[in-house]
TORGU-829169 format. One record per atom (N, C-alpha, C): residue in three letters; y, z, x. Coordinates in nm, 3 decimals, always signed. Layout:
REM TORGU-829169
  type       py       pz       px
   Ala        Y        Z        X
...
REM end
This chain:
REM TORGU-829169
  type       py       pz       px
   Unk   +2.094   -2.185   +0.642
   Unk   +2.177   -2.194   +0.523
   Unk   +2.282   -2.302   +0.541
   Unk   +2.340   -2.355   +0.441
   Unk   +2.424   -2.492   +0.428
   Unk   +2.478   -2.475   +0.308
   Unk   +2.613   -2.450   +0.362
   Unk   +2.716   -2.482   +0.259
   Unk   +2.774   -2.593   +0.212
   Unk   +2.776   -2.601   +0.084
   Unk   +2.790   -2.765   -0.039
   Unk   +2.919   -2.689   -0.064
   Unk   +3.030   -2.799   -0.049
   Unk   +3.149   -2.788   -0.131
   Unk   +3.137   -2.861   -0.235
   Unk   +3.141   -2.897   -0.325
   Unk   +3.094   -2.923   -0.467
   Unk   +3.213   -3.024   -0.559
   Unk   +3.195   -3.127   -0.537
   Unk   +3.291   -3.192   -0.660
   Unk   +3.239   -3.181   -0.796
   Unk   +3.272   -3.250   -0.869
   Unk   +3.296   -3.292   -1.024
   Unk   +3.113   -3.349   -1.030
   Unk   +3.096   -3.415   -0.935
   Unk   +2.949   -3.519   -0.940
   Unk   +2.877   -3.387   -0.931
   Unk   +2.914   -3.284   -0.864
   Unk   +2.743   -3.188   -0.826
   Unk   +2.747   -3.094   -0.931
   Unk   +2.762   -3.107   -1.068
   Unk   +2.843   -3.062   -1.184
   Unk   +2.686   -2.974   -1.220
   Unk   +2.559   -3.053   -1.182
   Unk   +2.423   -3.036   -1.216
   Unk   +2.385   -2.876   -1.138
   Unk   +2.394   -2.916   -0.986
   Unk   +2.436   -2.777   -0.912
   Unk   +2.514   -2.675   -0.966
   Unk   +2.622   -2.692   -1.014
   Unk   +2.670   -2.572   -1.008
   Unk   +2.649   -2.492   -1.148
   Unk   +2.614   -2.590   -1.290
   Unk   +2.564   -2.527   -1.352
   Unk   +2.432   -2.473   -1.337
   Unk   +2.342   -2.471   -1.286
   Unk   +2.236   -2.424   -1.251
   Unk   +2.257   -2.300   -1.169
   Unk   +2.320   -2.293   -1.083
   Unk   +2.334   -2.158   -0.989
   Unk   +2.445   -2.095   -1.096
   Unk   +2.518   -2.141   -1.166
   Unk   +2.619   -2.021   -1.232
   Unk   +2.545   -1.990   -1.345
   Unk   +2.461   -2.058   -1.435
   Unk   +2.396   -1.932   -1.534
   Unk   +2.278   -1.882   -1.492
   Unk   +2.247   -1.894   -1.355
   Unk   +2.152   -1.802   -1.275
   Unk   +2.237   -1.651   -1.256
   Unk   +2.383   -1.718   -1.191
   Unk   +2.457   -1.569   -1.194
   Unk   +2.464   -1.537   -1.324
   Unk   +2.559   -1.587   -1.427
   Unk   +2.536   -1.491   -1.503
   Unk   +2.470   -1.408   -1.636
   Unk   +2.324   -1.476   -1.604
   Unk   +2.205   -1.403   -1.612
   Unk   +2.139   -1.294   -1.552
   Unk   +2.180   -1.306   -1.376
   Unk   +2.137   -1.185   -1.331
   Unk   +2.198   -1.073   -1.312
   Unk   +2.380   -1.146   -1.336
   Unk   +2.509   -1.037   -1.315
   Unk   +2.594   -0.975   -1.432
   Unk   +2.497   -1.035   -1.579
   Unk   +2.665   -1.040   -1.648
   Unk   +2.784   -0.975   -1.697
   Unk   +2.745   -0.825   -1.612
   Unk   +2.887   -0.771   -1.591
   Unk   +2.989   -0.778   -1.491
   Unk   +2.972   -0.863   -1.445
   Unk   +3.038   -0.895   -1.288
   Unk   +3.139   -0.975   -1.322
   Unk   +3.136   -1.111   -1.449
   Unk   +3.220   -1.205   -1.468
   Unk   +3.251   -1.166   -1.575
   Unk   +3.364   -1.238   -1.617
   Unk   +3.435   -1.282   -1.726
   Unk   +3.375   -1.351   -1.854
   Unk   +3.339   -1.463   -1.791
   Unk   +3.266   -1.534   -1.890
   Unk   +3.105   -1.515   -1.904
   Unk   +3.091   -1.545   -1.977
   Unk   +2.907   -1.454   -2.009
   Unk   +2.852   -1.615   -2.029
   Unk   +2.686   -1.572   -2.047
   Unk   +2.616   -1.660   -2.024
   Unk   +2.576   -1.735   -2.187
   Unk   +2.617   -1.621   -2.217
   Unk   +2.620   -1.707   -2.388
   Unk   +2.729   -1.829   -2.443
   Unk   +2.841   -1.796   -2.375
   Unk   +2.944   -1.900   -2.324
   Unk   +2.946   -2.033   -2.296
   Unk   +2.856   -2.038   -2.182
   Unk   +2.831   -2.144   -2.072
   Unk   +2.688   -2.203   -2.085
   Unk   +2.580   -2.139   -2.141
   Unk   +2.447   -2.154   -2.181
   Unk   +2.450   -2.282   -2.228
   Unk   +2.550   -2.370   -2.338
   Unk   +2.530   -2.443   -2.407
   Unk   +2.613   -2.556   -2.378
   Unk   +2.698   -2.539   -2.233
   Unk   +2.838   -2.642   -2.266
   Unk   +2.767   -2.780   -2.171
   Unk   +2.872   -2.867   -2.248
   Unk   +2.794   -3.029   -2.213
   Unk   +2.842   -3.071   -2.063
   Unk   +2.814   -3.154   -2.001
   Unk   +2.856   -3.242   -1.907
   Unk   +2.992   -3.226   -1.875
   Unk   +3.068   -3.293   -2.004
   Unk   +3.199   -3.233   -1.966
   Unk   +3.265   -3.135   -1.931
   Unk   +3.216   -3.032   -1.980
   Unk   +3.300   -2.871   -1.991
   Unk   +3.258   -2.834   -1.825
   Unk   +3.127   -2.899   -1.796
   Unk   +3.075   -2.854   -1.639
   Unk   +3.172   -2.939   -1.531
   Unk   +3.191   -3.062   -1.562
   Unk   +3.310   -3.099   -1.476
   Unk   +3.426   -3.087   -1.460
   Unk   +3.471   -3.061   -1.615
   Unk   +3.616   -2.981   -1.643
   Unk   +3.636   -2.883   -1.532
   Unk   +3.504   -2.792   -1.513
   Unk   +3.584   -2.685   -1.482
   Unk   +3.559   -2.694   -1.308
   Unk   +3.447   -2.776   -1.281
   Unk   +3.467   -2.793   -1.119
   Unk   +3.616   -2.949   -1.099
   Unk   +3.658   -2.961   -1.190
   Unk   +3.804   -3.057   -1.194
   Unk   +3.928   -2.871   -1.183
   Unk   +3.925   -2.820   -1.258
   Unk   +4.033   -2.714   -1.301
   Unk   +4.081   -2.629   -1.148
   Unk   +3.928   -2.598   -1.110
   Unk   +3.924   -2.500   -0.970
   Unk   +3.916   -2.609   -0.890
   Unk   +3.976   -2.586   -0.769
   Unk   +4.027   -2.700   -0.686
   Unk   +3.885   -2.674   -0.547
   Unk   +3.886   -2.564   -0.571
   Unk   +3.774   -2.516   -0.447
   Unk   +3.628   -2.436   -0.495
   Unk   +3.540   -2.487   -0.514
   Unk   +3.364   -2.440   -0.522
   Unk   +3.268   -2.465   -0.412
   Unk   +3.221   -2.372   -0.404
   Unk   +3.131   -2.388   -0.308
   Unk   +2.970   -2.377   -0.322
   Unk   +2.884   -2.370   -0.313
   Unk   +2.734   -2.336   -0.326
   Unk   +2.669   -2.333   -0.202
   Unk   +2.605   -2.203   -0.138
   Unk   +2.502   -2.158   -0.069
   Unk   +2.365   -2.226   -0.080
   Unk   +2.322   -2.291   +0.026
   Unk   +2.152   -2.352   -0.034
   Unk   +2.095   -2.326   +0.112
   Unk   +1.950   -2.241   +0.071
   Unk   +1.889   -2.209   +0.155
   Unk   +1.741   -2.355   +0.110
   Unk   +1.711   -2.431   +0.243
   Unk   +1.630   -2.483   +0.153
   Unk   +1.659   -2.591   +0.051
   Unk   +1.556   -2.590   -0.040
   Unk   +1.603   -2.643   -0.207
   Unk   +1.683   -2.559   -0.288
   Unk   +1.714   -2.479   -0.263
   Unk   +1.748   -2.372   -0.329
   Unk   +1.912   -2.283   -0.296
   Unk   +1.972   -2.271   -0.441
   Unk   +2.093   -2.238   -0.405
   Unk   +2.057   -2.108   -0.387
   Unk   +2.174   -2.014   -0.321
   Unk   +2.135   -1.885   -0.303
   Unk   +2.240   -1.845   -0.357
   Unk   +2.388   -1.897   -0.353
   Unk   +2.498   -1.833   -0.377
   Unk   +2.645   -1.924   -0.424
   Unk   +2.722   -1.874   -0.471
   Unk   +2.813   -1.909   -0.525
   Unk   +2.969   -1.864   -0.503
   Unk   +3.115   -1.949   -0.483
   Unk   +3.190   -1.876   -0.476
   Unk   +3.300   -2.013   -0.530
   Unk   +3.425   -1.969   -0.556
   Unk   +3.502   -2.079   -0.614
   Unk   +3.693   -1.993   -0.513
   Unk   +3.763   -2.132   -0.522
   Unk   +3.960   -2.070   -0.479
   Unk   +4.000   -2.153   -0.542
   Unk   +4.061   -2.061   -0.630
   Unk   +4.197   -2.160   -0.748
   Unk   +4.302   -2.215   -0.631
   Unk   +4.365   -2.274   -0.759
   Unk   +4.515   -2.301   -0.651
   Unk   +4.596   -2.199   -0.622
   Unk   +4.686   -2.226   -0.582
   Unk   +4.796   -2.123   -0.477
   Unk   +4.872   -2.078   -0.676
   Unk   +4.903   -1.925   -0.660
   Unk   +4.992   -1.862   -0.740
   Unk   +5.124   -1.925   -0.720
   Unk   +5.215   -1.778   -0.815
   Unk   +5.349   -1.790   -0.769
   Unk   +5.364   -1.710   -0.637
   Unk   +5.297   -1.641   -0.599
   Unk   +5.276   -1.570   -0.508
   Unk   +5.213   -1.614   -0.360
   Unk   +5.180   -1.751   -0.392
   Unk   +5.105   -1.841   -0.301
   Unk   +4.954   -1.782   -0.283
   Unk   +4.934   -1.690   -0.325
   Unk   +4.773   -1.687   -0.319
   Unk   +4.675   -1.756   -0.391
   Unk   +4.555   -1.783   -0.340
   Unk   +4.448   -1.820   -0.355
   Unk   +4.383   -1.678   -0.368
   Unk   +4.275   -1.730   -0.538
   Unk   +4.209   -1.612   -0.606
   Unk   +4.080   -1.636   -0.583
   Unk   +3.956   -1.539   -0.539
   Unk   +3.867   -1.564   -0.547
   Unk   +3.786   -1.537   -0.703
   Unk   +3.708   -1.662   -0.724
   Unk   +3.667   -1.614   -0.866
   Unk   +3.505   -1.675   -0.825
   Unk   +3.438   -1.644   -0.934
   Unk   +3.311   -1.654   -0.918
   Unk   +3.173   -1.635   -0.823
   Unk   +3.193   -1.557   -0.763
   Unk   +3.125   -1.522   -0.632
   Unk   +2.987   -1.448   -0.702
   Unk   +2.892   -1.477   -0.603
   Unk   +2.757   -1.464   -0.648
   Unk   +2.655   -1.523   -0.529
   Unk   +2.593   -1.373   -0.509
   Unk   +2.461   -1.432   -0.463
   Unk   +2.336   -1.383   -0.501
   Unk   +2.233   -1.421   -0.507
   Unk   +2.109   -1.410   -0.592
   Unk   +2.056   -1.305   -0.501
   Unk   +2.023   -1.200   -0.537
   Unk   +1.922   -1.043   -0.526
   Unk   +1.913   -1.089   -0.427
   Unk   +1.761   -1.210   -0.370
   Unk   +1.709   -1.208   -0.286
   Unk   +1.718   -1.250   -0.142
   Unk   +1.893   -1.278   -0.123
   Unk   +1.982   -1.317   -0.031
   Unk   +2.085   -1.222   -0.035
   Unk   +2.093   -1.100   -0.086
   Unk   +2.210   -1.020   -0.042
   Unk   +2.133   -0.928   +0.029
   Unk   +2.293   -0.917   +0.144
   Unk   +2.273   -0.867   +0.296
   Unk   +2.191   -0.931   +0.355
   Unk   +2.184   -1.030   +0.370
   Unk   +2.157   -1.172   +0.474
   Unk   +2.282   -1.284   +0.501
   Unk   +2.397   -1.194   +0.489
   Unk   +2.457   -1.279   +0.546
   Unk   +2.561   -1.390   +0.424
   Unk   +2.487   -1.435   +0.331
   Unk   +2.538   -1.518   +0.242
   Unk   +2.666   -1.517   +0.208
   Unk   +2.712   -1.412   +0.120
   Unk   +2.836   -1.339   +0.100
   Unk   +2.956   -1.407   +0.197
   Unk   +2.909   -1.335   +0.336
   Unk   +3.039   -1.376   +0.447
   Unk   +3.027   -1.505   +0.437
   Unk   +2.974   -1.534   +0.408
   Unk   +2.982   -1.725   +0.448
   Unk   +3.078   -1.802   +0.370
   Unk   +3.011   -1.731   +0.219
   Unk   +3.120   -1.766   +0.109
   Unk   +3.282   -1.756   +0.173
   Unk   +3.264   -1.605   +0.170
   Unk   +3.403   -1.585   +0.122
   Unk   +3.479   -1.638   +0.277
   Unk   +3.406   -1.669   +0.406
   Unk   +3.456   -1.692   +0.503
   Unk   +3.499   -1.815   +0.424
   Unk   +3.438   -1.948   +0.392
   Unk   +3.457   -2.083   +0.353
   Unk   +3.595   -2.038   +0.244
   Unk   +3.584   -1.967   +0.153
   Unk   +3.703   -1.934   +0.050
   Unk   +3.873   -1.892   +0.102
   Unk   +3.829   -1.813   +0.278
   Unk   +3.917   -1.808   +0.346
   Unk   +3.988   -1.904   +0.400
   Unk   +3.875   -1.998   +0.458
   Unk   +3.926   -2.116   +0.484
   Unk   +4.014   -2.228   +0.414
   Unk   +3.969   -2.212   +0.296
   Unk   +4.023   -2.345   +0.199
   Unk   +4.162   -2.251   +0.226
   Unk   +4.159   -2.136   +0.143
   Unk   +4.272   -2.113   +0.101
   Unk   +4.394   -2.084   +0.284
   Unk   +4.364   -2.094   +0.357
   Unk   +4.449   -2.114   +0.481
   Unk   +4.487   -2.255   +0.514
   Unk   +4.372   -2.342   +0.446
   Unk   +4.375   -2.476   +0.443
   Unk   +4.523   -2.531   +0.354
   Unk   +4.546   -2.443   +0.227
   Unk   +4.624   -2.511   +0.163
   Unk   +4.767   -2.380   +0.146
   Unk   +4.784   -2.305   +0.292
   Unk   +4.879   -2.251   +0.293
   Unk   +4.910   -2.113   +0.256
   Unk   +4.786   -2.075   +0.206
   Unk   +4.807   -1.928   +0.091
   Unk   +4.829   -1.837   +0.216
   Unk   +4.920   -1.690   +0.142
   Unk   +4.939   -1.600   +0.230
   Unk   +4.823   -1.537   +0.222
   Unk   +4.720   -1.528   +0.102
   Unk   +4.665   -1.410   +0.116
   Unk   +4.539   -1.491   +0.012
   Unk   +4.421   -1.369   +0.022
   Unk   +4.357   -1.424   -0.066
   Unk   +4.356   -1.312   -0.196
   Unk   +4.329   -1.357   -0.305
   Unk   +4.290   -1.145   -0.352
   Unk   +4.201   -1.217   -0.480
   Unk   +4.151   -1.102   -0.526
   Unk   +4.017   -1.074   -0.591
   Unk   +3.995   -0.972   -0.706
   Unk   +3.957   -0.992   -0.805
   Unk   +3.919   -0.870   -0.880
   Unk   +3.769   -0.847   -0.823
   Unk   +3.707   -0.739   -0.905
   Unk   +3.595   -0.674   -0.901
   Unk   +3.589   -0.531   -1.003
   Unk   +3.465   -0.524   -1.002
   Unk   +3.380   -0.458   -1.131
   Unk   +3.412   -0.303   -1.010
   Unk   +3.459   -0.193   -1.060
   Unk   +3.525   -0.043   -0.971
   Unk   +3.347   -0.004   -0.954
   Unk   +3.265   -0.025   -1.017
   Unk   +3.108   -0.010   -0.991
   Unk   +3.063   -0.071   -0.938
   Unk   +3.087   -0.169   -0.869
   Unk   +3.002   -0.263   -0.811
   Unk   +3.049   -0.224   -0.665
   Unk   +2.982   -0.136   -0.622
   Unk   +3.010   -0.114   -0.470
   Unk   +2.904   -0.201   -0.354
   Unk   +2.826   -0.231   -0.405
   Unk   +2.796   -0.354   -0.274
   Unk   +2.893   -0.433   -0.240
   Unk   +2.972   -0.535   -0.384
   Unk   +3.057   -0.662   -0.336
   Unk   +3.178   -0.578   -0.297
   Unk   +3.215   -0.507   -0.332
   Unk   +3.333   -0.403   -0.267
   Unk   +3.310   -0.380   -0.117
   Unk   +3.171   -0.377   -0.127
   Unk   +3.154   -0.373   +0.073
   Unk   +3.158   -0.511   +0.139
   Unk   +3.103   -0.570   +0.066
   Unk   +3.078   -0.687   +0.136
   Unk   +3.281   -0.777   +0.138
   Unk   +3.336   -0.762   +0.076
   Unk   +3.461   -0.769   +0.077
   Unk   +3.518   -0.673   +0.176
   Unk   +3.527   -0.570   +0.158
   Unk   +3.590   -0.492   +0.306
   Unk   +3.508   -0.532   +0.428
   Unk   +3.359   -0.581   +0.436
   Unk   +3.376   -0.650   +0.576
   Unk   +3.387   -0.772   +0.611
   Unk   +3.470   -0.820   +0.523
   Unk   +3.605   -0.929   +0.511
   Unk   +3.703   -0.899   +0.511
   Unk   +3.786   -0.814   +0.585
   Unk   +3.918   -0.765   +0.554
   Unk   +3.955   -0.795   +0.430
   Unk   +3.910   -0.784   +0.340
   Unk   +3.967   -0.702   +0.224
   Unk   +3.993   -0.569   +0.202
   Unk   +4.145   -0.534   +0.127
   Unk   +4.174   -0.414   +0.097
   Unk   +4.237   -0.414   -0.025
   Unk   +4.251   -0.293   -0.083
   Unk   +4.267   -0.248   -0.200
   Unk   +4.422   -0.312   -0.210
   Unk   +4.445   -0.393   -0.332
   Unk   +4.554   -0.432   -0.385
   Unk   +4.633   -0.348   -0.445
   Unk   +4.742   -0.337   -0.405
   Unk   +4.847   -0.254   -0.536
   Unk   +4.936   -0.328   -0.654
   Unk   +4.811   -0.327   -0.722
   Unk   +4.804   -0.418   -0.843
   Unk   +4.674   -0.368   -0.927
   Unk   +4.666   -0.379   -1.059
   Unk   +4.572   -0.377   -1.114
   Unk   +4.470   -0.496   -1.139
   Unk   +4.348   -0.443   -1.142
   Unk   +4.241   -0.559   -1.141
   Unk   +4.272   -0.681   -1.301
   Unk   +4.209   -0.793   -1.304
   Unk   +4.217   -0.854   -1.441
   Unk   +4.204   -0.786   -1.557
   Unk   +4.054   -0.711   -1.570
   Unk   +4.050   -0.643   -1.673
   Unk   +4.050   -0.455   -1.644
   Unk   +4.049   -0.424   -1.771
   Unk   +4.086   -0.220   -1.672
   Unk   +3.959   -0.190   -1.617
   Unk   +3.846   -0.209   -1.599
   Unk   +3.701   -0.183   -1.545
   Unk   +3.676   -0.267   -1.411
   Unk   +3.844   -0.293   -1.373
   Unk   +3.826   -0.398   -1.254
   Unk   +3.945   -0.324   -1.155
   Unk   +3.901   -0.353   -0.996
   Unk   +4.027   -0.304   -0.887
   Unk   +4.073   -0.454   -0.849
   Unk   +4.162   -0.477   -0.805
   Unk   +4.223   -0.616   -0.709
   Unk   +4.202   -0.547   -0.587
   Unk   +4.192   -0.644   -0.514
   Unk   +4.157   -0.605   -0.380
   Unk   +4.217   -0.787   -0.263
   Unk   +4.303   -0.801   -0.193
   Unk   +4.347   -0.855   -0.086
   Unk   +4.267   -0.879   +0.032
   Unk   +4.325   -1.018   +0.123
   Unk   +4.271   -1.028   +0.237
   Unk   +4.397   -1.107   +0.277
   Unk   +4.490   -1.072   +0.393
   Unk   +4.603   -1.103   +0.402
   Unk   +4.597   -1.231   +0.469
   Unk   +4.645   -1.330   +0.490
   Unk   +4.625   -1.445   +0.620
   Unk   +4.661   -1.475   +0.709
   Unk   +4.814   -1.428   +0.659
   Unk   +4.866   -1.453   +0.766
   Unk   +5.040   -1.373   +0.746
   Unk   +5.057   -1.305   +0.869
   Unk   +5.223   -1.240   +0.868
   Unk   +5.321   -1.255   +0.782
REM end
């Protein structure tokens, strides 16, 4: 496996692996695939320009997975958003890779912490996050069908 950090140019990549996710997930995100199904060139670089950090999983020819770190809050954290890996690569590993690389950026650019929403049903990525030191945030998730959940970085 080989992780692509992704500029503005691999705009082709990342739309391709994100309405793969959310086609196969689309209760997991925010934005739905009816959304994103149709948007041009621009709107695909816009938004790998907006998020400062994307990444893509490729096993092969083939992406397997997905993960993105905004910039630092007021809080100095780095948020994980968009995370995704395709059926046939979860629990192989993929996941940690992501969110290890998502750890990284965001230690890269100072954040205390990382944190995360998630779907309160979705107990795989809930695992696969706690064996990332992630823990339950005391905070509420983005939307009410969502928990926040932390990964601290540093003291």
């Amino acid at each position: 496996m080989q992780l692509r950090v992704l500029s503005p140019d691999d705009w082709e990549l990342w739309r391709d692996t994100r309405l793969r996710a959310l086609a196969d997930s689309p209760d997991a995100f925010g934005s739905t695939l009816a959304e994103w199904r149709s948007a041009d060139q621009d709107q695909w670089r816009q938004r790998l320009s907006a998020v400062p950090f994307n990444v893509v999983a490729v096993v092969g020819d083939e992406a397997v997975g997905q993960a993105s770190g905004t910039q630092l809050d007021s809080e100095q954290r780095v948020e994980l958003i968009s995370m995704w890996v395709t059926p046939s690569a979860r629990g192989s590993g993929v996941a940690d890779e992501l969110l290890a690389a998502v750890k990284d950026y965001a230690e890269g650019v100072g954040a205390v912490a990382v944190r995360l929403s998630v779907r309160r049903f979705n107990e795989r990525a809930i695992g696969a996050y706690e064996r990332a030191s992630f823990v339950l945030a005391d905070e509420p998730g983005d939307e009410p069908a969502e928990i926040a959940m932390h990964c601290p970085l540093r003291p």
